[in-house]
N, C-alpha and C positions, 0 to 999 in steps of 0.2 A: 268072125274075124279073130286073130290071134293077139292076144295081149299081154303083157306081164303085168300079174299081178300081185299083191301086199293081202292076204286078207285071214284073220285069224294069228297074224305072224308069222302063216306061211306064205313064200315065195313061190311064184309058178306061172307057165304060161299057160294059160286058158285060152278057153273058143267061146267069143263072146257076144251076144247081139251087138252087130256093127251099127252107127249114130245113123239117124233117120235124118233125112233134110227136112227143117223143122223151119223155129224158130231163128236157130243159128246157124253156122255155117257149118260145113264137112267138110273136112282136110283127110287128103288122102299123104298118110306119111312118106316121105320116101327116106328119109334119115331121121333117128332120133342119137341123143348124145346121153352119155350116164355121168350124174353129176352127185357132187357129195352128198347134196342131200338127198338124193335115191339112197345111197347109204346108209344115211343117219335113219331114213323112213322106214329102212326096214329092220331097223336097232329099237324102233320105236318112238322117233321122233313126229310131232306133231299129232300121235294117234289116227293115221291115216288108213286106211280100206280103201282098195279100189286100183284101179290102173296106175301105176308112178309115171314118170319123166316130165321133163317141160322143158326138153331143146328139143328143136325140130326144124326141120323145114319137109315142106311138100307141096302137093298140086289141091288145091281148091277146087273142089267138085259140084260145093251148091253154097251158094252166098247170099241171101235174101239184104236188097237190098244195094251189092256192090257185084254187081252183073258182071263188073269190067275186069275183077278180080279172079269167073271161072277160069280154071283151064290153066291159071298163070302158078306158077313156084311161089310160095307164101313162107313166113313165119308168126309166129302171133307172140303178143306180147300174153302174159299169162294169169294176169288179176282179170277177174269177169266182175265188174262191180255190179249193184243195184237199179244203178241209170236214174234215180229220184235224188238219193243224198246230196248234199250241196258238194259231197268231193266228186262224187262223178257228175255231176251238172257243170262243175268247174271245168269237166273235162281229163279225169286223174284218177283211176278206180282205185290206185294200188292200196288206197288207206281205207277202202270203203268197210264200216264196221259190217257189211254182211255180203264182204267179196267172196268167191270163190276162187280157188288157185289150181290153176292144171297141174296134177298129179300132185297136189301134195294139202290144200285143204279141199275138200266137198265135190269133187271135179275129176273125171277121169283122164288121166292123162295121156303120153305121148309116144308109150313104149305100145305101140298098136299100132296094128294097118290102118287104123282112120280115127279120127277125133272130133271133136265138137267143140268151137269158141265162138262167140259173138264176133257178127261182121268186122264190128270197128274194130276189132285186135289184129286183125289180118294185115302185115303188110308185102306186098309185092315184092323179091328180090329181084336186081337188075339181072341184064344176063349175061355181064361181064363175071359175075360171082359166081362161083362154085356151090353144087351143092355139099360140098365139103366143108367149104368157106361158110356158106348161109347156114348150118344147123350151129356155129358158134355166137351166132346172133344176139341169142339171153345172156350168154354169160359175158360177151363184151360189152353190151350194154349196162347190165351189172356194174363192168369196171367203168364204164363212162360215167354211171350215175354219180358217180364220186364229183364229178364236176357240177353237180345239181345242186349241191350241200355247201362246199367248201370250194374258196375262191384258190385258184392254183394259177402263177404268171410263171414266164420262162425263167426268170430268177427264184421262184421257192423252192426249199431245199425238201424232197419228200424222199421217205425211206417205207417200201413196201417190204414186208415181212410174211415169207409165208413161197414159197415155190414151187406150191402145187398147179392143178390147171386155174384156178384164180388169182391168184397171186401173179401167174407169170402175165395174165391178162392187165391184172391192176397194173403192175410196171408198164408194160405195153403202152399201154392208153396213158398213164400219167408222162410219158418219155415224151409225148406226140405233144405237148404242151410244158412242161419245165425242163430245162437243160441241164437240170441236176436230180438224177433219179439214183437213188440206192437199193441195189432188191434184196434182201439179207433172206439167207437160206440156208439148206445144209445137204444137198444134192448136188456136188459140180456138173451133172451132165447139164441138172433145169438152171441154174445158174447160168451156166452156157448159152439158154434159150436166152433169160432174160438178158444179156449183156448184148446179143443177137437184136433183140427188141430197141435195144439206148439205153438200157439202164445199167449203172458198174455196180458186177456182183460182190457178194460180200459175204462169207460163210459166218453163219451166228457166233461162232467163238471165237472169231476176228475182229469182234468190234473193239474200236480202240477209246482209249481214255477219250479222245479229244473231240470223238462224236457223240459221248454221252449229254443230253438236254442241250443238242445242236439243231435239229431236223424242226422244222415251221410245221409241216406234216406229216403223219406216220400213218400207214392203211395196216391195219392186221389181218390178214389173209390169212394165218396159221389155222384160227379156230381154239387152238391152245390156249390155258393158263401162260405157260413160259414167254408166247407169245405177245400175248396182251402186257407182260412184266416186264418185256425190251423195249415195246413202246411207252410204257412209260418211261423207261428207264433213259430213252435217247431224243424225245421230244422235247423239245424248249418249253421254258415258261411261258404259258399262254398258247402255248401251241394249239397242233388240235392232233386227236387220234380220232381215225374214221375206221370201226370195227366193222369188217366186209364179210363174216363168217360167223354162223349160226354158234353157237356152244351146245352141244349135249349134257346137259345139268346144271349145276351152279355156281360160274366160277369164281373166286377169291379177287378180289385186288386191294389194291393199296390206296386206298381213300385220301388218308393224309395227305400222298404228295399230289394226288390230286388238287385238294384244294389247296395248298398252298405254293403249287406251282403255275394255280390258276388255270389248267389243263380242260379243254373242251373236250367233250365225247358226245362224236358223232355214228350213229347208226346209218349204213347205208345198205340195201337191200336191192330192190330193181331199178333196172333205170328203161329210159324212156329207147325207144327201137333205133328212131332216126339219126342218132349218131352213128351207132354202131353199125348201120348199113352203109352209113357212106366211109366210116373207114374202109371198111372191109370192098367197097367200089371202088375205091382209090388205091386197093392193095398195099394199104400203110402196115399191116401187121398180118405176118404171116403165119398165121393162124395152125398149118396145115403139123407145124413142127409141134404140134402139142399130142398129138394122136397115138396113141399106142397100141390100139388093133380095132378090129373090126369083126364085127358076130350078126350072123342070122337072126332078127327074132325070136324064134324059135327053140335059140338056144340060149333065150337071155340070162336065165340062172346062172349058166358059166360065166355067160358073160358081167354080170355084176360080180360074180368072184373075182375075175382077173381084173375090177375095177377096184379092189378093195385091196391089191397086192400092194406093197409098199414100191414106193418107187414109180406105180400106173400113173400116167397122165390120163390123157379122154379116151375110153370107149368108148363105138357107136356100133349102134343097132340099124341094120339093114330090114324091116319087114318081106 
């Protein structure tokens, strides 16, 4: 099978022994999605080898265990945990000290005709959803997971920062629960998006005196230094900043008004599947306006370039 892959630091798509119906399941791709940190992995982030991606959706081809599952449209959530640890006993792999991660630790991933996760990651898409819709699965759950951490009521005042394709998702999903979303960015088209989603846009050098140390929570979606410094800079005392994006290297911040504006910092990473399906069944967020193009497998190297352009929202890969 055809796959793209990371290995040496070189990029390329390979012909590769396609996943054997084993122990876990075979998904047969039919979409996958190219996300930042395909990027960053192939900058060198995580020290990864092997197949990349972790958005997908496809057809379930052998399921040991969840019969009811062949044949049907899937996505899978993308931590494989141990199944022994007290965090996957709990029921929760994502923190398991010896998970594995589709396409980005120990795991091959999603940029391929076929893939391999554990049963229980698998979940069924309705058939009202698109497989347009369903390959954004990971990353709106992502922005749901924000709701796992930090309590958010129709009255908190939250300001997402950042208007790439997570960012516009975090606005999205936090719009669909407080009545007051701010998305700060500096791209009027994706500002556009997000105002489109509920939240009023807000271009980064238009923040005015009178929302600095105003916002109950701030999500940093940029990934940036400058980013992480307007959150601090517009988050109330006591507030909380939930940072939704990896950093490549080491970033700097401002410790002092940390502590003594008593400021939380919350890490959020994946989130759990089942919201983000039933948004996306309910047609609450319209997903499809994030898209930028579309590429053959085949020709994923371009297509990770045209994913790296300034300005790119989501690329997908067609096997």
């Amino acid at each position: 099978m055809l796959a793209l892959r990371i290995d040496g630091g070189k990029l390329a798509v390979n012909d590769i022994p396609k996943p054997v119906a084993g122990a876990e399941a075979v998904v047969r791709v039919v979409i996958s999605g190219i996300c930042n940190t395909d990027l960053e992995i192939v900058r060198g982030y995580a020290g990864f080898s092997g197949t990349i991606g972790h958005e997908f959706v496809g057809v379930a081809e052998s399921v040991p265990g969840r019969a009811e599952l062949e044949g049907k449209r899937v996505v899978g959530e993308i931590n494989a945990g141990c199944g022994t640890c007290f965090r996957c006993v709990a029921g929760d792999p994502r923190h398991c000290p010896e998970r594995t991660v589709l396409g980005i630790v120990g795991r091959d991933g999603a940029h391929a005709e076929y893939l391999s996760l554990p049963a229980e990651n698998l979940a069924a898409i309705p058939d009202g959803v698109s497989d347009i819709e369903a390959v954004f699965t990971e990353p709106l759950a992502a922005a749901c997971g924000i709701l796992e951490q930090v309590e958010i009521g129709s009255d908190t005042r939250v300001a997402v920062i950042g208007d790439g394709k997570l960012g516009l998702l975090c606005a999205a999903a936090m719009a669909k629960v407080a009545d007051n979303v701010t998305a700060i960015g500096k791209h009027d088209s994706k500002l556009e998006i997000a105002e489109e989603f509920g939240a009023a846009p807000m271009h980064r050098d238009d923040i005015r005196p009178d929302l600095l140390r105003s916002f109950d929570v701030v999500v940093e979606a940029s990934g940036s230094e400058a980013g992480f410094a307007t959150a601090v800079d517009i988050v109330r005392p006591r507030g909380k900043i939930v940072l939704k994006s990896t950093f490549h290297g080491t970033p700097r911040w401002d410790a002092a008004r940390v502590v003594v504006d008593e400021i939380t910092i919350v890490g959020s990473r994946c989130g759990r599947f089942a919201p983000a399906i039933e948004l996306l069944a309910r047609g609450g967020i319209d997903v499809t306006k994030l898209i930028s193009g579309e590429f053959a497998l085949a020709d994923g190297v371009a297509a990770m370039e045209a994913a790296s352009k300034a300005g790119v929202l989501k690329v997908l890969l067609r096997p």
